[in-house]
C-alpha positions as CSV (number, residue, x, y, z in Angstrom):
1,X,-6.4,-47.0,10.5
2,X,-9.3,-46.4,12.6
3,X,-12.7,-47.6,12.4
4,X,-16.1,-46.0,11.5
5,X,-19.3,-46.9,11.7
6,X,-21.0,-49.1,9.3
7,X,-17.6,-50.3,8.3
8,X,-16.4,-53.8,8.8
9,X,-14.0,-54.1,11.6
10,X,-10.8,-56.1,10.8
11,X,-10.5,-59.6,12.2
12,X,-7.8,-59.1,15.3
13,X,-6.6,-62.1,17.8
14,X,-6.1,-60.8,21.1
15,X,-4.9,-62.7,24.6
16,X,-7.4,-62.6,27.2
17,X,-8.2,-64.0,30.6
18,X,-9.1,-68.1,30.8
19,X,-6.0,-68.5,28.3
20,X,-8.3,-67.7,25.9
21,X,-7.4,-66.1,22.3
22,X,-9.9,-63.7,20.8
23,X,-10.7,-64.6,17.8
24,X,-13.3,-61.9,16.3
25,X,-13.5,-63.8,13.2
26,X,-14.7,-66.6,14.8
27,X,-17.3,-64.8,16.6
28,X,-19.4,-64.1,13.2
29,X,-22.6,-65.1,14.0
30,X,-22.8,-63.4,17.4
31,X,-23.3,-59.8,17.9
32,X,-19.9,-58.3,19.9
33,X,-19.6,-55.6,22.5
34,X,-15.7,-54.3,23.5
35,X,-16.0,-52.0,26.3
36,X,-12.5,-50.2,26.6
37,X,-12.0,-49.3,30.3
38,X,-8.8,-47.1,31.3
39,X,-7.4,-49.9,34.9
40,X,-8.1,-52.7,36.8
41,X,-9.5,-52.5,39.9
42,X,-10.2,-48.7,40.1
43,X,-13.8,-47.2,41.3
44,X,-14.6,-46.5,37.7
45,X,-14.0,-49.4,35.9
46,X,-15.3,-51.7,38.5
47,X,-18.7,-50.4,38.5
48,X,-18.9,-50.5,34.8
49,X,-17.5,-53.9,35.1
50,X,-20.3,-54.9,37.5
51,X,-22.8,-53.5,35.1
52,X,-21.7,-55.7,32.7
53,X,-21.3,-58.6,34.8
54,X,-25.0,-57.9,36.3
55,X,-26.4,-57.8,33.0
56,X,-24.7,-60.3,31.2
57,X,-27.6,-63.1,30.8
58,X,-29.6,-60.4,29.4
59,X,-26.8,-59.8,26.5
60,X,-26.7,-63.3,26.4
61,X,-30.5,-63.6,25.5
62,X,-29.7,-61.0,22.9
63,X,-26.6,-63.3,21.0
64,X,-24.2,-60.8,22.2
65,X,-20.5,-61.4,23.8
66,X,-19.0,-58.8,26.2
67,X,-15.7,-58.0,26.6
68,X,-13.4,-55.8,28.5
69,X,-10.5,-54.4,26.9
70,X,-7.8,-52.6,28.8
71,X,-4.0,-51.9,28.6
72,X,-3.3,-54.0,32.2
73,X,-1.6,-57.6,31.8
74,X,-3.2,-60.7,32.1
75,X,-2.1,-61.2,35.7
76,X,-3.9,-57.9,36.8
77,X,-7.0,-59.1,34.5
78,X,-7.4,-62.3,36.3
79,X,-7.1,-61.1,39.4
80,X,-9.9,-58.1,38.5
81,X,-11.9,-60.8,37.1
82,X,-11.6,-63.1,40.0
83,X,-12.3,-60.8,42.8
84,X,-15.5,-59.3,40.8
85,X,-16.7,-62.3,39.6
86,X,-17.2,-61.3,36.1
87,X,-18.6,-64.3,34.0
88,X,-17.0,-62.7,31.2
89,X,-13.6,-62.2,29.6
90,X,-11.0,-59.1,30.2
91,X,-8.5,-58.6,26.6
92,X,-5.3,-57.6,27.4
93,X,-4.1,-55.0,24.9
94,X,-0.3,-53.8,26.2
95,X,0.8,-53.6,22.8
96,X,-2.4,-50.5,22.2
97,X,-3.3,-53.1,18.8
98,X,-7.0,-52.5,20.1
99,X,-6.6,-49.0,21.5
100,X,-4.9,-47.9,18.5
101,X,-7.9,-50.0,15.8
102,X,-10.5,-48.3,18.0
103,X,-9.3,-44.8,18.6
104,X,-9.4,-44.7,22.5
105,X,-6.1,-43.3,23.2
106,X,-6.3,-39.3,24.7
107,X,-4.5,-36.9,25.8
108,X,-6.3,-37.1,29.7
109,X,-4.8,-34.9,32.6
110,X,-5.0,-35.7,36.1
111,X,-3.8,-33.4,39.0
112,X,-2.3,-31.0,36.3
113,X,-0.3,-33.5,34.5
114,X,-1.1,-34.8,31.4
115,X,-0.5,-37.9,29.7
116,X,-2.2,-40.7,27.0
117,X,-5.1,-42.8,28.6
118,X,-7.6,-44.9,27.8
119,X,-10.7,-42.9,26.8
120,X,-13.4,-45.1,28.5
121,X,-15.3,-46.5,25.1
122,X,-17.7,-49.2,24.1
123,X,-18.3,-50.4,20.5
124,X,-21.2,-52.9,19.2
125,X,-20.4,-55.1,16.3
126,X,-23.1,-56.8,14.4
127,X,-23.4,-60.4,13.7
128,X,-20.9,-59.7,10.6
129,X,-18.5,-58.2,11.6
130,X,-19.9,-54.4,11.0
131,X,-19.3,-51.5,13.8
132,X,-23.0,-50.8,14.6
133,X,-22.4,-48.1,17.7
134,X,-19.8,-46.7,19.4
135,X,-20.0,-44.6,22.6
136,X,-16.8,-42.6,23.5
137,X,-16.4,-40.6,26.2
138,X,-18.4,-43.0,28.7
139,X,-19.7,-41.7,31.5
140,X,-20.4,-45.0,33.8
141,X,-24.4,-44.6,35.3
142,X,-26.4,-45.6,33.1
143,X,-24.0,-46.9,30.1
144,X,-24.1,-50.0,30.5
145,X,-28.2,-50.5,30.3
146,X,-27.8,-48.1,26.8
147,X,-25.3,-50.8,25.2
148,X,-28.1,-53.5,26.5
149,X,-30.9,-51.7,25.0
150,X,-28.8,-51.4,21.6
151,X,-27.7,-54.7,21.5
152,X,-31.0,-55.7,21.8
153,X,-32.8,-53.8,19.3
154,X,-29.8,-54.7,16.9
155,X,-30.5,-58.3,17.6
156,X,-34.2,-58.0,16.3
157,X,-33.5,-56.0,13.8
């Protein structure tokens, strides 16, 4: 099953850094953003992470959680977390639960070989639980500031 906007996304409990366990459930309340990024530590995904991590008390002030969401273990996590300084938490979806729930798995090809990746996503749940917006396809400048500016009109809304 995959899920579309304006539907309710289905509670899920996923391992992430901090030995926490993501709970969306008990996030109601709290507007959610999952960003799905394709690896650790690569050009790409550290900007965006940065982004995220530079903006986060303004997602705060908007009663929104951020999360990154990748295939990578928790190991590879903490380290990208620690050495970036992110103030938020990195999911670690080996098992593609997340991927699958949210669609983000493609056919990519790099140097002429193809294979399934991690289409580089972001999706914003409301304070209910609802899918509110979903960006697919991400293209890093400038993403990150469009979540924030949804988020926040979401939030007032």
């Amino acid at each position: 099953m995959t899920i579309a906007l304006d539907q309710s996304v289905p509670d899920f409990q996923a391992q992430a850094t901090g030995g926490q366990t993501i709970d969306l459930a008990a996030l109601r309340g709290r507007q959610v953003v999952l960003y799905f990024y394709p690896k650790d530590s690569t050009p790409g995904c550290t900007t965006q992470g940065q982004g995220f991590r530079d903006q986060l008390p303004a997602f705060e002030a908007a009663n929104t959680v951020v999360f990154g969401v990748s295939r990578d273990g928790l190991k590879s996590h903490e380290n990208f977390k620690a050495k970036q300084g992110f103030t938020f938490e990195l999911i670690s979806d080996k098992d593609e639960a997340l991927c699958q729930l949210f669609d983000v798995i493609k056919l990519k090809k790099l140097y002429g070989k193809e294979y399934l990746g991690v289409d580089r996503s972001t999706f914003l749940i409301d304070r209910e639980g609802v899918l509110r917006q979903a960006w697919r396809g991400v293209k890093v400048p400038g993403h990150v500031d469009a979540v924030l500016a949804a988020a926040q009109a979401l939030h007032k809304g």
